[in-house]
C-alpha positions as CSV (number, residue, x, y, z in Angstrom):
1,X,-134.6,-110.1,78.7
2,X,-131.0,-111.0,77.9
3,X,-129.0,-108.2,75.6
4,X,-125.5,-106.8,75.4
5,X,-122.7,-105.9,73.1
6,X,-119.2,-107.3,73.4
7,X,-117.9,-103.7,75.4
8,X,-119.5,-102.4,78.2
9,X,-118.0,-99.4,79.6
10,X,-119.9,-98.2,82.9
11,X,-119.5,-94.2,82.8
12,X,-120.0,-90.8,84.6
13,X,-119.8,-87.0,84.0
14,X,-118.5,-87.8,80.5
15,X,-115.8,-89.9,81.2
16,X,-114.5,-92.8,78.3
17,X,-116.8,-91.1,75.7
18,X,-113.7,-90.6,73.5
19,X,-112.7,-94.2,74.5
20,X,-116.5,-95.7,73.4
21,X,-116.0,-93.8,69.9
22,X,-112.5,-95.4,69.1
23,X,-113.5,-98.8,69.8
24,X,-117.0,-98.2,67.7
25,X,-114.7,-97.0,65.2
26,X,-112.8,-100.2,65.5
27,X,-115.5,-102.0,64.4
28,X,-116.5,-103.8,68.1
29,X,-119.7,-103.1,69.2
30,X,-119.9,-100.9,72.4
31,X,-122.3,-100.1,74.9
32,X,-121.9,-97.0,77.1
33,X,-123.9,-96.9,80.2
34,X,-124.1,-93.4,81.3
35,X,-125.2,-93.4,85.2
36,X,-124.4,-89.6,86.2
37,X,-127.6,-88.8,87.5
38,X,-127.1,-91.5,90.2
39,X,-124.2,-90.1,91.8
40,X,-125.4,-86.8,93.2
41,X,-127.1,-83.7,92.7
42,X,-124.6,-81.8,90.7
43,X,-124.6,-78.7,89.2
44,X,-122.6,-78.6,85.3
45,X,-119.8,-76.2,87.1
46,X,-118.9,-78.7,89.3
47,X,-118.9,-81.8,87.2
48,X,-116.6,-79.3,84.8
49,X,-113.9,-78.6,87.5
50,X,-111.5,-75.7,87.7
51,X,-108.6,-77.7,86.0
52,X,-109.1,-76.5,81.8
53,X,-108.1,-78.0,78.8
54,X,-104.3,-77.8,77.8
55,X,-103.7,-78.2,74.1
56,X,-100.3,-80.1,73.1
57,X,-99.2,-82.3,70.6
58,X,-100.6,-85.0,73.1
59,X,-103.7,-84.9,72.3
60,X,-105.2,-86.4,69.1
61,X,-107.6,-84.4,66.8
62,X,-109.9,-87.6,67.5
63,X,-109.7,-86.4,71.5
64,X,-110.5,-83.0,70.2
65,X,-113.4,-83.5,68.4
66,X,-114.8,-85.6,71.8
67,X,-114.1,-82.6,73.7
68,X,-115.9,-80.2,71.3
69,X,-119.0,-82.2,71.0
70,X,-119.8,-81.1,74.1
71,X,-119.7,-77.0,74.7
72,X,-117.3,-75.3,72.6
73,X,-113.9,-74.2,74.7
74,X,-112.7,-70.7,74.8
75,X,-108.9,-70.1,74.5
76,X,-107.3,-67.9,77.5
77,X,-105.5,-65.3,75.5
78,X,-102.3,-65.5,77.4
79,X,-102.3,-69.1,79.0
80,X,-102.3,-70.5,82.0
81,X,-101.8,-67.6,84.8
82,X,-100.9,-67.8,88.2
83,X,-101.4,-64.6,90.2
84,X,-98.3,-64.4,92.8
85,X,-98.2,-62.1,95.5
86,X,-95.4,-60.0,93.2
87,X,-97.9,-60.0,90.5
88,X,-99.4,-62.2,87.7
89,X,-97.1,-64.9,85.4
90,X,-98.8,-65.6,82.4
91,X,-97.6,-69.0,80.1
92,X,-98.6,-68.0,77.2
93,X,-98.1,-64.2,76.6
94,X,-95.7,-61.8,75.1
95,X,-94.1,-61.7,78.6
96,X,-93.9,-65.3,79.2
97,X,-90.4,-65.8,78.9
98,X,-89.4,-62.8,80.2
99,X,-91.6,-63.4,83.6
100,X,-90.2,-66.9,83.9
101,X,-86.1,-65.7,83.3
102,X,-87.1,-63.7,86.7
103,X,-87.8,-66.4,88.5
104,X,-85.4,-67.8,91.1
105,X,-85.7,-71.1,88.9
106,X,-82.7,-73.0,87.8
107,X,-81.7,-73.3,84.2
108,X,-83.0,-76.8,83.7
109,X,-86.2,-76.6,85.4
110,X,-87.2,-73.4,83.2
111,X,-85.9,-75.8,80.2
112,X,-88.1,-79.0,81.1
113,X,-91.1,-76.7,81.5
114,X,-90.6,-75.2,77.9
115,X,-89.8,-78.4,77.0
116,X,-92.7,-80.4,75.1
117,X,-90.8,-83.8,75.0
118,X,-90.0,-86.0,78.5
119,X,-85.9,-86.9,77.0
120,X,-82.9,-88.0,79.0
121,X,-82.8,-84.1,80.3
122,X,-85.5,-84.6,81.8
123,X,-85.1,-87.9,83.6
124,X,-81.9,-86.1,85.0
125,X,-83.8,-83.2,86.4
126,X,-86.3,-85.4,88.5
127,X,-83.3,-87.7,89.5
128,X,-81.4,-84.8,91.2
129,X,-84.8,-82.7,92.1
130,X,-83.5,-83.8,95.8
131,X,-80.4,-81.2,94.8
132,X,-82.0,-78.3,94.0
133,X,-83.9,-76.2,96.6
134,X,-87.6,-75.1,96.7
135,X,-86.8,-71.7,95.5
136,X,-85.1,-73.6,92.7
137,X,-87.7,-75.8,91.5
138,X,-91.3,-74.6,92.8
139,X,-92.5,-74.2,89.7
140,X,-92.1,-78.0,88.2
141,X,-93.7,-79.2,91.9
142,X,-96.6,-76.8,91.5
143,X,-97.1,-78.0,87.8
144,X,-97.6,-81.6,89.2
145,X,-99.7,-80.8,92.0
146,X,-102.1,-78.0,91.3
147,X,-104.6,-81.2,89.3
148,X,-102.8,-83.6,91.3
149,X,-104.5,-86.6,92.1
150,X,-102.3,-87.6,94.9
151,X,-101.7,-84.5,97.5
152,X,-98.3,-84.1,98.3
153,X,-96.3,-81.3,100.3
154,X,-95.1,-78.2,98.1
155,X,-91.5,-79.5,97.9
156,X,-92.3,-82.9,97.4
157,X,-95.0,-82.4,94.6
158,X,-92.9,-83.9,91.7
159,X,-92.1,-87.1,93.1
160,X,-95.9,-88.0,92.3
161,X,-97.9,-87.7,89.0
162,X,-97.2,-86.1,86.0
163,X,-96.3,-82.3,84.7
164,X,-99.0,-80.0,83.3
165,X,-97.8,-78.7,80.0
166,X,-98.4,-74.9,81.8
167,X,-97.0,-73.4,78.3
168,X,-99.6,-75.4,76.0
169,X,-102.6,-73.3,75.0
170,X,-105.2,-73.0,77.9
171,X,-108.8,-73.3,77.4
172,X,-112.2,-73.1,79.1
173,X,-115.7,-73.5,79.2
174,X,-119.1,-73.0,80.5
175,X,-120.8,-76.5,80.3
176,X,-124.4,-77.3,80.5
177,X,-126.4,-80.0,80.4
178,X,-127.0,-79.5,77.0
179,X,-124.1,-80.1,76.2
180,X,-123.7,-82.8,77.8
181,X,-126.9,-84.2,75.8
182,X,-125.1,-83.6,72.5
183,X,-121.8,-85.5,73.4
184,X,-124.4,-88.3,74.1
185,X,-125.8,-88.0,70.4
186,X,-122.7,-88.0,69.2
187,X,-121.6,-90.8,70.9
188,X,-124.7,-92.3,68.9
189,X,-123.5,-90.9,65.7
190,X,-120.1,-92.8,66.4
191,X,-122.3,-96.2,66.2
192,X,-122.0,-96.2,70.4
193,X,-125.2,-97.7,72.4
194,X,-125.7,-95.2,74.8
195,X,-128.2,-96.5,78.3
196,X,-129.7,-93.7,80.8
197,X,-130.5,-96.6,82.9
198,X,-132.7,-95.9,86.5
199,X,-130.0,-98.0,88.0
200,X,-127.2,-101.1,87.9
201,X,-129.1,-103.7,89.5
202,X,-126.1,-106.1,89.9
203,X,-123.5,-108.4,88.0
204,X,-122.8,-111.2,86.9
205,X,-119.9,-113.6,86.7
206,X,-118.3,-116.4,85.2
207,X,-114.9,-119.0,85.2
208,X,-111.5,-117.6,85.4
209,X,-112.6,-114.7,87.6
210,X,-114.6,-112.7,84.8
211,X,-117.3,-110.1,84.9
212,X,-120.3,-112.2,82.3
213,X,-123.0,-109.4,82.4
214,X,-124.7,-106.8,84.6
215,X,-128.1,-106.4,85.2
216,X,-129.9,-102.8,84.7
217,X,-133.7,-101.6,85.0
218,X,-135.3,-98.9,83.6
219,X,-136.5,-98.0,80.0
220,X,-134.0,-100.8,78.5
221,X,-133.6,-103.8,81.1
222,X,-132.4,-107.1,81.6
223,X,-129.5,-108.9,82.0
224,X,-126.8,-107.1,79.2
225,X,-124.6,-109.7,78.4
226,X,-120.5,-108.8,78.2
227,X,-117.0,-110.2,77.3
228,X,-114.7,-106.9,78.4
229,X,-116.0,-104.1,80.7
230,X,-114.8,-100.8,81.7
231,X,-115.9,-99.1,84.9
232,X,-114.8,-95.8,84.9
233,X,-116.1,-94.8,88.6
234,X,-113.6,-94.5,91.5
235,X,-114.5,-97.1,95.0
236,X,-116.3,-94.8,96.7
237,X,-118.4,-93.6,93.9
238,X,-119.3,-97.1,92.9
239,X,-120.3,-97.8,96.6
240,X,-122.5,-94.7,96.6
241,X,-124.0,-95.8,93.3
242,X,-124.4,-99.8,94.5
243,X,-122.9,-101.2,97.7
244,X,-123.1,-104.8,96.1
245,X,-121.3,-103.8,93.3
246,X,-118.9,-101.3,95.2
247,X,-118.2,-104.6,97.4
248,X,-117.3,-107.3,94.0
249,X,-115.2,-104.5,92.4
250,X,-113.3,-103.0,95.3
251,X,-113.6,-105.6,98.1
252,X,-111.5,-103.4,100.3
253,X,-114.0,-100.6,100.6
254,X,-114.3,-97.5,99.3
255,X,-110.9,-95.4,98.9
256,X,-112.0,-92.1,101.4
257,X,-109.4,-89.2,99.9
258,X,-107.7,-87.0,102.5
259,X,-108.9,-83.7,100.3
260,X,-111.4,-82.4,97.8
261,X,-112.4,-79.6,95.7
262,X,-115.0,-77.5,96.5
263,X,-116.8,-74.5,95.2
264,X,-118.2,-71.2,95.8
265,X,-119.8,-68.8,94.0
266,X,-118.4,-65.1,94.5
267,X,-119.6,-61.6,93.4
268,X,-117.3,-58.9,92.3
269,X,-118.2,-55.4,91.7
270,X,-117.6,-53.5,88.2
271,X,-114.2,-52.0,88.2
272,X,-110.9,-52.1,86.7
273,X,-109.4,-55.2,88.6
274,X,-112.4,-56.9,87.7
275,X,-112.6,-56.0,84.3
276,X,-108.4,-57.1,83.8
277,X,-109.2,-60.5,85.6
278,X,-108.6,-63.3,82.4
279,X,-110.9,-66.1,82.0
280,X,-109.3,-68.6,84.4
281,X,-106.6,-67.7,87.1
282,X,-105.0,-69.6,89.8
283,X,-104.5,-66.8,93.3
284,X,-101.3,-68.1,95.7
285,X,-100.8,-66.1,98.3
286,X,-97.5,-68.0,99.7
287,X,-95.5,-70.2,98.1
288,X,-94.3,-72.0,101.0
289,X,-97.1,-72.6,103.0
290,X,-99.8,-75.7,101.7
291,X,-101.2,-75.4,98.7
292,X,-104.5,-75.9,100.3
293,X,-107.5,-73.9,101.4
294,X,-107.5,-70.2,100.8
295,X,-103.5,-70.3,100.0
296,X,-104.2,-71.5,96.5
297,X,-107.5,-70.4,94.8
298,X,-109.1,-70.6,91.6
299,X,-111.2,-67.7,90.0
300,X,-112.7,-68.2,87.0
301,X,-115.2,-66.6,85.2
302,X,-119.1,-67.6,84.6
303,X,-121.4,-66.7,82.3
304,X,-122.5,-63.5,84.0
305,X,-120.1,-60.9,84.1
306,X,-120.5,-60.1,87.9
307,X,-120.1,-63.7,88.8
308,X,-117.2,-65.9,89.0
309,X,-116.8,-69.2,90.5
310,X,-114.1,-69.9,93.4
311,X,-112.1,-73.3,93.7
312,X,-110.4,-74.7,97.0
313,X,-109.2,-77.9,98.4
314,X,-110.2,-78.8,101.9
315,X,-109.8,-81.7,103.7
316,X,-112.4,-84.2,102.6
317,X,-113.9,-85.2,106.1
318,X,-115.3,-81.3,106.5
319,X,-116.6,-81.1,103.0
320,X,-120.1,-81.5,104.9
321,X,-119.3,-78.9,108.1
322,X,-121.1,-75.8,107.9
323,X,-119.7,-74.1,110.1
324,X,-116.1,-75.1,108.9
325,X,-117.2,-74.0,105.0
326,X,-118.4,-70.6,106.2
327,X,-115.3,-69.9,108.3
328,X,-113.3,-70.7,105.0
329,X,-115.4,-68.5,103.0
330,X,-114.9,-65.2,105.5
331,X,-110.8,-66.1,105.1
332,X,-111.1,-66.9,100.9
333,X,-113.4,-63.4,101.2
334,X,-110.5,-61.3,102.9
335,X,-107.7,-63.1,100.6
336,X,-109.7,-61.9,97.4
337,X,-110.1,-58.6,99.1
338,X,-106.4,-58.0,99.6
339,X,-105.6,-58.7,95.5
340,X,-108.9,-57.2,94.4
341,X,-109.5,-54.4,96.8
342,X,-112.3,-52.1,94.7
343,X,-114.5,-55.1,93.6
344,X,-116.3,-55.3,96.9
345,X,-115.8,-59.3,97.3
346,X,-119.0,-60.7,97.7
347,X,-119.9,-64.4,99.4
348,X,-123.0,-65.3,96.8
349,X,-123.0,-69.2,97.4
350,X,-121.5,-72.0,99.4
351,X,-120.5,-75.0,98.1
352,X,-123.0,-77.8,97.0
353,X,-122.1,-79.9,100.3
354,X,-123.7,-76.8,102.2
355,X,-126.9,-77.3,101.2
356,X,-127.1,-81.2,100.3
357,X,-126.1,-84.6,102.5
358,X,-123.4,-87.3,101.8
359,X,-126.7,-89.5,100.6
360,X,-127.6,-86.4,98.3
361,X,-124.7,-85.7,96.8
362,X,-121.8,-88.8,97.3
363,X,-118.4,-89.0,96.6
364,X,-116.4,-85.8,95.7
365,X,-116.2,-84.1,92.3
366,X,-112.9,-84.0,92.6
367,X,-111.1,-86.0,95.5
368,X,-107.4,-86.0,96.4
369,X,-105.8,-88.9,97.5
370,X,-103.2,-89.3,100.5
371,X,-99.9,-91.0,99.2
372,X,-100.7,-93.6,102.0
373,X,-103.5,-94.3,99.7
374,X,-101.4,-95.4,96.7
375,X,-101.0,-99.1,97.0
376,X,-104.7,-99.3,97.3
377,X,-105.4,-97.8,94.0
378,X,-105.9,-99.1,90.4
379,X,-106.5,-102.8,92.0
380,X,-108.2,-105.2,89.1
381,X,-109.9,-108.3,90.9
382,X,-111.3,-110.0,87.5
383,X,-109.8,-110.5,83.8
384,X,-111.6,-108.3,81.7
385,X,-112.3,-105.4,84.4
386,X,-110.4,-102.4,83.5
387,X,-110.7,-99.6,86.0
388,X,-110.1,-96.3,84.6
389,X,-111.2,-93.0,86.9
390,X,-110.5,-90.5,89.3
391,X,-108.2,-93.4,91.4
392,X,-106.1,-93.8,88.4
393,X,-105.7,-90.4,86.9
394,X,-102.3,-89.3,87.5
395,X,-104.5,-85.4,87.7
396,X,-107.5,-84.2,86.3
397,X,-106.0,-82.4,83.1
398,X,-107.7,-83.7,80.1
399,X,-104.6,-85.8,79.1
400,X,-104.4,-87.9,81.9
401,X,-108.1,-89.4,81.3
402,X,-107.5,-89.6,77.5
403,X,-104.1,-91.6,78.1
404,X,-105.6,-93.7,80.0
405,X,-108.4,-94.2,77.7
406,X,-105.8,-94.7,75.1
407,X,-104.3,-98.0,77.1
408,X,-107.6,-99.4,77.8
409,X,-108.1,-98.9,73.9
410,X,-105.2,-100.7,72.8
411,X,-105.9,-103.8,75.3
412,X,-109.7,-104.0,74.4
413,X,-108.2,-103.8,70.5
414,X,-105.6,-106.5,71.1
415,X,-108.0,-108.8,72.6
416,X,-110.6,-108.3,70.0
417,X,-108.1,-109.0,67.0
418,X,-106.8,-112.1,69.0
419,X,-110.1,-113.3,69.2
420,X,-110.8,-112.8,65.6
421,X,-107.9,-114.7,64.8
422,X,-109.0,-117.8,66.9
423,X,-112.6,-117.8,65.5
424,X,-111.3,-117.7,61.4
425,X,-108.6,-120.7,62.8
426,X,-112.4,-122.4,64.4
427,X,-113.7,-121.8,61.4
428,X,-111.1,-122.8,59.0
429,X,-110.7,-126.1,61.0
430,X,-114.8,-127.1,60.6
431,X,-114.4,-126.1,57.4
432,X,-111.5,-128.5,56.4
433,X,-114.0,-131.4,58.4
């Protein structure tokens, strides 16, 4: 059986739903093929992430309503908030700017970080970032690398990606999987096509180096028919899912990363450092040394008020050691212990790659690529592939994925009105016959 819609965007864990919408709204008939259940056994926490929501004038009340059709976010009162080993800087509080003027931070850092627009300034201070010292300018590396896609040492974090807007309002949010279900019905609502396929089967292809169709089975199968796809899954993911595929849309091989998040679930006893904790904070115990392992944590809270979830990057190749996970767990332990010393840390789970294998779980949530790594990312080998994912995120803040979205958006919307152009000339033409 031979179907398909003009746009076929190949998606996971929520990614291009925004993107699917706006080019429904557009008027071109899109198919989103959700294929999350293929890539692991996940739990909804670590599909979410550790990284937020920042609200700026960035992102458009469109991306909004996308983000709040799944479960509703919950504002952190005061911001952002990184706990240093002096004591806790929150972006967004009555002592923001206060906190910050203490910092050893030079004048136009602090400014470019309370600044919302990228100007000349700021193309100045990244010019002559080689000028200031780490003491000087910690802060604007750290906002580049803490969601960082591409690792970099502490004083060379701004020379890659982009700067989190730390003084934007901060939000969270406990997802589930219901949640997930209703971004898929709204999807629907949007006048999206939305497949829960058993698997992608294979591709096919035409002249000019171009993707024609790709093959799925399960409730809804066949050969779906295509003139512009979007694959939203990184190499390695897309090798997990389908080595032929993996092999016709990254013909190098999957892109290994050198680190990854990972996370454990931790138990904190009722007391008055517990009960101060904000929603979402990020622990660094030194400033100097890596921001990696137990040196730079995440605690955020769950849904149970004893619980809260602990993020840390590791290198990627012993995301699967047990014995290396638990020796990180008894140093994250006595880290937490030292900032929070009545709450009686408690070790309640490891992360997922504990318990599962590589061929249960796949790829990393959240992977962390080497510099090295750059020139292989974000390669297109057909016409009307666009790749848009984890590989060409600059971070994992909600802004990065929607601008990209945004890009693939306008292309997809260029080449649709183009070819709406040519067909009314066609038809003018027989017409005049």
């Amino acid at each position: 059986m031979e179907l398909g819609n003009p746009i076929i965007i190949v998606s996971a864990f929520g990614r291009g739903h925004w993107l699917a919408a706006a080019l429904a709204q557009e008027g071109i008939k899109t198919t989103l093929v959700d294929i999350s259940s293929k890539l692991g056994v996940w739990p909804k926490e670590d599909i979410e992430g550790p990284f937020g929501f920042f609200r700026n004038e960035r992102i458009s009340e469109s991306q909004v309503d996308r983000l709040y059709s799944e479960d509703a976010f919950e504002e952190v009162p005061n911001g952002f908030s990184l706990w240093l080993p002096e004591g806790p800087v929150e972006f967004k509080g009555p002592l923001t700017k206060f906190k910050i003027d203490n910092l050893p931070l030079v004048p136009q850092v602090k400014d470019l970080l309370f600044s919302s627009a990228q100007d000349k300034n700021a193309k100045l201070v990244y010019k002559n970032l080689n000028d200031l010292s780490f003491e000087q300018s910690w802060l604007l590396h750290f906002a580049h690398q803490w969601a960082g896609t591409t690792y970099m040492p502490n004083a060379r974090g701004a020379e890659e990606g982009e700067s989190l807007p730390l003084l934007s309002s901060f939000f969270v949010r406990q997802a589930t999987r219901a949640g997930f279900e209703r971004s898929l019905e709204w999807l629907r609502s949007k006048g999206v096509e939305v497949l829960e396929p058993q698997q992608i089967v294979d591709a096919s292809f035409g002249a000019g180096k171009s993707v024609t169709g790709i093959e799925i089975s399960g409730e809804k199968q066949g050969l779906f028919r295509l003139e512009q796809i979007v694959w939203m899954l990184s190499s390695e993911e897309s090798y997990f899912l389908n080595e032929r595929l993996g092999k016709y849309f990254f013909p190098e091989g999957p892109l290994e990363s050198e680190w990854c998040w990972v996370r454990y679930r931790v138990g904190l006893k009722q007391c008055f450092e517990r009960d101060s904790l904000p929603l979402h904070t990020v622990i660094v115990d030194d400033l100097y040394s890596p921001w990696t392992h137990e040196n730079m944590l995440v605690l955020q809270r769950t849904s149970l008020e004893d619980q809260f979830d602990v993020w840390l990057r590791i290198p990627t190749v012993q995301r699967f050691n047990k014995e290396y996970l638990t020796t990180r767990s008894i140093r994250m332990n006595n880290h937490l212990a030292r900032r929070l010393s009545l709450a009686e840390v408690q070790i309640l789970s490891f992360p997922q790659e504990y318990y599962y294998t590589y061929a249960q779980l796949g790829a990393p949530r959240y992977p962390v690529f080497s510099e090295k790594q750059k020139a292989r990312r974000g390669k297109v080998s057909f016409s009307n592939l666009h790749l848009d994912g984890p590989e060409e995120w600059p971070h994992y803040a909600w802004s990065a994925s929607f601008a990209r979205s945004e890009s693939t958006q306008e292309r997809i919307v260029a080449w649709w009105k183009e070819k709406l152009l040519k067909e009314q000339k066609e038809k003018r033409k027989e017409q005049a016959r």
